[in-house]
N, C-alpha and C positions, 0 to 999 in steps of 0.2 A: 497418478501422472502417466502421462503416456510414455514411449521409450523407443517408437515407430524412426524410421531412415529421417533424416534431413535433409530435405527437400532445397533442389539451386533454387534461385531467383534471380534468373542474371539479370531481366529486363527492369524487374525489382529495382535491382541494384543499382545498376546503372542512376536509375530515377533517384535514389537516396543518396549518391554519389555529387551527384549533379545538386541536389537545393543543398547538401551540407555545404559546397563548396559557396554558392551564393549566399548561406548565411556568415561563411567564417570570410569571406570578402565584406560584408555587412559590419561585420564584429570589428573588423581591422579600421577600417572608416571611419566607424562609428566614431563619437566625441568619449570626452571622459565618463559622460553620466549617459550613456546610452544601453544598449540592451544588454548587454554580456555581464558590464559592471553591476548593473541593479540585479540582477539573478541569482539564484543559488552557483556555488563555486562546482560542486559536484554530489555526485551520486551514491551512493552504498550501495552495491546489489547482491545481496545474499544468493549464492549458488549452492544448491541441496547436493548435484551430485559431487561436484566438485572439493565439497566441503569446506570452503570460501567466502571470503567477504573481497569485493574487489571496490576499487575506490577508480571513477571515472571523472578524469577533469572537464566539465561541462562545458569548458572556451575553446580546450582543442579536441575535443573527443577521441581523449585515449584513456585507455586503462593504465596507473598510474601506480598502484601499490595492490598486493593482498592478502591478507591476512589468513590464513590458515582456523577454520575454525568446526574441529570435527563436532557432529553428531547432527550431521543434516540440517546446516540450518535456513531457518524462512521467514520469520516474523523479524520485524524492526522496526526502532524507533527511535526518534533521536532528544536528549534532553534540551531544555528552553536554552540553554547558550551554545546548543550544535557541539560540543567540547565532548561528550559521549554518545554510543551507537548502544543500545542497547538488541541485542540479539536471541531469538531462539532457538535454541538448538534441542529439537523435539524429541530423537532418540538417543542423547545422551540426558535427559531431562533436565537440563539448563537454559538458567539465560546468562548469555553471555556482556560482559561487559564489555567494549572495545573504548579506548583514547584514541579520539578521531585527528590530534594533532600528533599525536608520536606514533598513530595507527599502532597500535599495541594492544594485544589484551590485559584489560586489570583483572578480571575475576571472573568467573565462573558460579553460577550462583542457580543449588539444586533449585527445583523450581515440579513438585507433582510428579507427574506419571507423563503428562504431554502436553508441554508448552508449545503455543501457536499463536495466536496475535500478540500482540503489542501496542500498549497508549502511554503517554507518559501528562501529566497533570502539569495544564500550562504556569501553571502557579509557584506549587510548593516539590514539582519535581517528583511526585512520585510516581513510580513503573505500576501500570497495573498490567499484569500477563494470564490469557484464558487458559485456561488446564485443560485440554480436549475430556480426557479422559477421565479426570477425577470431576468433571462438569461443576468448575470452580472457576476464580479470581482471585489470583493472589496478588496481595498488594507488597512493594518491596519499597524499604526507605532507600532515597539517593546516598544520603551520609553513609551511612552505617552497612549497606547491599547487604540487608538481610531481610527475610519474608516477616513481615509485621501483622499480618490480616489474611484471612481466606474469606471468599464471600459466596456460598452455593446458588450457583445461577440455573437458568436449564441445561438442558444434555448438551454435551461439545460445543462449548461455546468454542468460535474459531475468533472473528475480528472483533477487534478492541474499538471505542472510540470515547472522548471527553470532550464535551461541550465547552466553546471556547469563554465564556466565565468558569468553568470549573467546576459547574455544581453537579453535573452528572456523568455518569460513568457508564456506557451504553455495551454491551455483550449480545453478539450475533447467536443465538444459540441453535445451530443447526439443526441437530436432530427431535430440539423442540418445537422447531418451524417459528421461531420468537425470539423480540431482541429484549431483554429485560435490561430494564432504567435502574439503575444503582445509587443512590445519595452519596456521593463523592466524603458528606464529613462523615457520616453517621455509618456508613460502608452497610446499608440498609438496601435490601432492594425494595423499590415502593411500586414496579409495576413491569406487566411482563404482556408485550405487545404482541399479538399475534402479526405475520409477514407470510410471505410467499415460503415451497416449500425447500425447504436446507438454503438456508441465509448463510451466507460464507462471510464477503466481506461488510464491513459497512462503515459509511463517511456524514459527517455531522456537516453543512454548511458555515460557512464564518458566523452568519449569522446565530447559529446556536438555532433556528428554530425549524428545521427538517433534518430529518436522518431518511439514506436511502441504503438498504441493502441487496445485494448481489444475490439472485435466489437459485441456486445449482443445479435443482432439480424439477422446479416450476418455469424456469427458461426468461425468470423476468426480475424486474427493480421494483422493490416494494417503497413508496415512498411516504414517510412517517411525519405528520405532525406532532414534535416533542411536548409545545404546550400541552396541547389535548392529552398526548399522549395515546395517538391512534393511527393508523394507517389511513393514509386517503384514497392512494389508488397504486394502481402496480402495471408497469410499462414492459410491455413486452419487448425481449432482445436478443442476441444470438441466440447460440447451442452454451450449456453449462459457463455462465455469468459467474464471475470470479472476485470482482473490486471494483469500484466506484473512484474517479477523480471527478474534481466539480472546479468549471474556469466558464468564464465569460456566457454566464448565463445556460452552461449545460452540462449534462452527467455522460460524462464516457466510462462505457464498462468494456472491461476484458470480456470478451466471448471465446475461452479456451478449447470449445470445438471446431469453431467456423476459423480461426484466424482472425477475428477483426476484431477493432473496440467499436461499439454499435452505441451513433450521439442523439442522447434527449435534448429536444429543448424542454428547461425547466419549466415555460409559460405555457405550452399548453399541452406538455409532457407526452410528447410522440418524439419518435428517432424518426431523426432527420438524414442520417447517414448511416454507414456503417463502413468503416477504414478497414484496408489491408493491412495486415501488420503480420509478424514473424511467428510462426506455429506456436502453438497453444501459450496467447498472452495470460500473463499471471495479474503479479503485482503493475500498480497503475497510480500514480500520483501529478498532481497539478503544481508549477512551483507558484512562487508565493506573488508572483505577480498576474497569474494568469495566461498568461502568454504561451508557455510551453507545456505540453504532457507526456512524462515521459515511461514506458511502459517495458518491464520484464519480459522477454520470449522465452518462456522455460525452456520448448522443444529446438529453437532456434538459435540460440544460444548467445539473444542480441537483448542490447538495451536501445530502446529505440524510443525516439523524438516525433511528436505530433504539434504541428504548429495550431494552435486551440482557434485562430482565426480562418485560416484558409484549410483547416481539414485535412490536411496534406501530411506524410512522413516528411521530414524534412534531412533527418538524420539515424545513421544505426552504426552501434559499435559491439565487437564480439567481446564477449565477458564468459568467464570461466562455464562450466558445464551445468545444467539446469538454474535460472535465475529463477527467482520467485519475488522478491524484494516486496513483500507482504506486509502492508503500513506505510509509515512516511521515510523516506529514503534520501532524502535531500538535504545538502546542506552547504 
């Protein structure tokens, strides 16, 4: 992580000031079944330095509640009824459980040597969390929040992802330069993909049938046909590529040296833009309609809004001291 001054933006600002306001005039107007209603309510943003979880209301964008949650944490995930946040916290080697309606924490749950992504199994709920360190997958049951499986993946795997049937279990594994495919029942790994070099994050499409990874050190998006089970091609983009959201036909990734998230189009997979956003963007998520991407500034100490149509920030709000919000953050 970097640790460099933070930088004004007044002219920035200004600019983010000005579309939040036309969108929360938008939102006010708006009918019952318009844009604010059908959206996610709010956000999770795990803050590393702060040691925090902070909870951002999406409709008026403010920082709303936060939870205290020491030993640095970064990875998250939320279970299929939004009702738990499940957390990492790397150097206290847990993952943390949080109750997203009492914002409370339930438990604490040792987890390795260094917990860092997080997936949770659209199905039957279960947490799978990568081990940096012990270059594993531990699998923990929802009921019970206890570690039931290990599954030896390549080196440091960092990001988690589950294909939305369920049937596979994907691990970004950095220092193997490979995402290896996991059999979700049989907790088998049946295949181990080569990718661009140190795969950080990586995001499965609805469809279930591309995976694209974030590649750190090779500066580009490795993009994975699942069937096959092969890589097809790799899209160059910023300086050290971080995460992956996917909305209306394109892949926005964090570029945590440049400042910007840098957009593919899917079809003929070239960046078409590359957005201003808040010193070194981290975590990066699409909500569930498309519409909005909303993105971590670790160095910035902003959560900030990209409207997935017109390319434009539309909104930013300050959140406790490094965010990273590493996985799916929304709810």
């Amino acid at each position: 992580m970097a640790f460099g001054v933070k930088k004004a933006r007044v002219e920035r600002a200004v600019a983010v000031l000005a579309a939040a306001f036309v969108f929360t005039l938008f939102a006010i107007l708006a009918p019952s079944h318009g844009l604010v209603q059908e959206a996610e309510r709010e956000a999770l943003v795990t803050s590393q330095l702060a040691e925090k979880v902070a909870f951002v209301d999406l409709a008026t964008w403010k920082v709303t509640a936060e939870i205290a949650v020491p030993g640095k944490p970064a990875g998250i995930a939320l279970s299929p009824d939004r009702r738990r946040a499940y957390v990492t916290a790397p150097e206290a080697k847990q993952l943390v459980v949080i109750d997203t309606q009492e914002r409370a924490v339930i438990k604490r749950i040792a987890i390795g040597n260094g917990p860092l992504g997080v997936a949770v199994h659209p199905g039957d709920g279960r947490i799978f969390v990568a081990d940096w360190y012990d270059h594993r997958l531990a699998v923990v049951d929802p009921q019970s929040l206890t570690v039931t499986a290990h599954v030896t993946v390549g080196e440091s795997p960092s990001g988690v992802a589950v294909t939305p049937d369920g049937r596979l279990v994907l691990t970004a594994d950095r220092d193997s330069h490979q995402v290896s495919f996991i059999d979700a029942a049989s907790l088998r790994v049946i295949k181990a993909v080569p990718v661009g070099e140190r795969p950080f994050g990586v995001t499965i499409d609805a469809a279930g049938k591309r995976a694209y990874t974030a590649n750190v050190k090779s500066n580009d998006v490795s993009v994975i046909d699942i069937e096959l089970g092969k890589t097809l091609a790799a899209v160059k983009v910023g300086r050290r590529p971080y995460a992956v959201a996917l909305a209306s036909g394109r892949a926005f990734v964090t570029d945590q040296y440049v400042e910007t998230v840098s957009v593919i189009d899917l079809k003929d997979l070239k960046v078409i833009k590359k957005i201003s956003v808040g010193a070194y963007p981290e975590g990066i998520v699409a909500d569930k309609a498309g519409r909005f991407i909303y993105v971590a500034c670790w160095e910035e100490n902003t959560l900030e809004r990209i409207d997935a149509r017109t390319l434009a920030v539309t909104g930013s709000v300050t959140v406790p001291d490094g965010p990273r919000s590493f996985g799916a953050f929304l709810r």
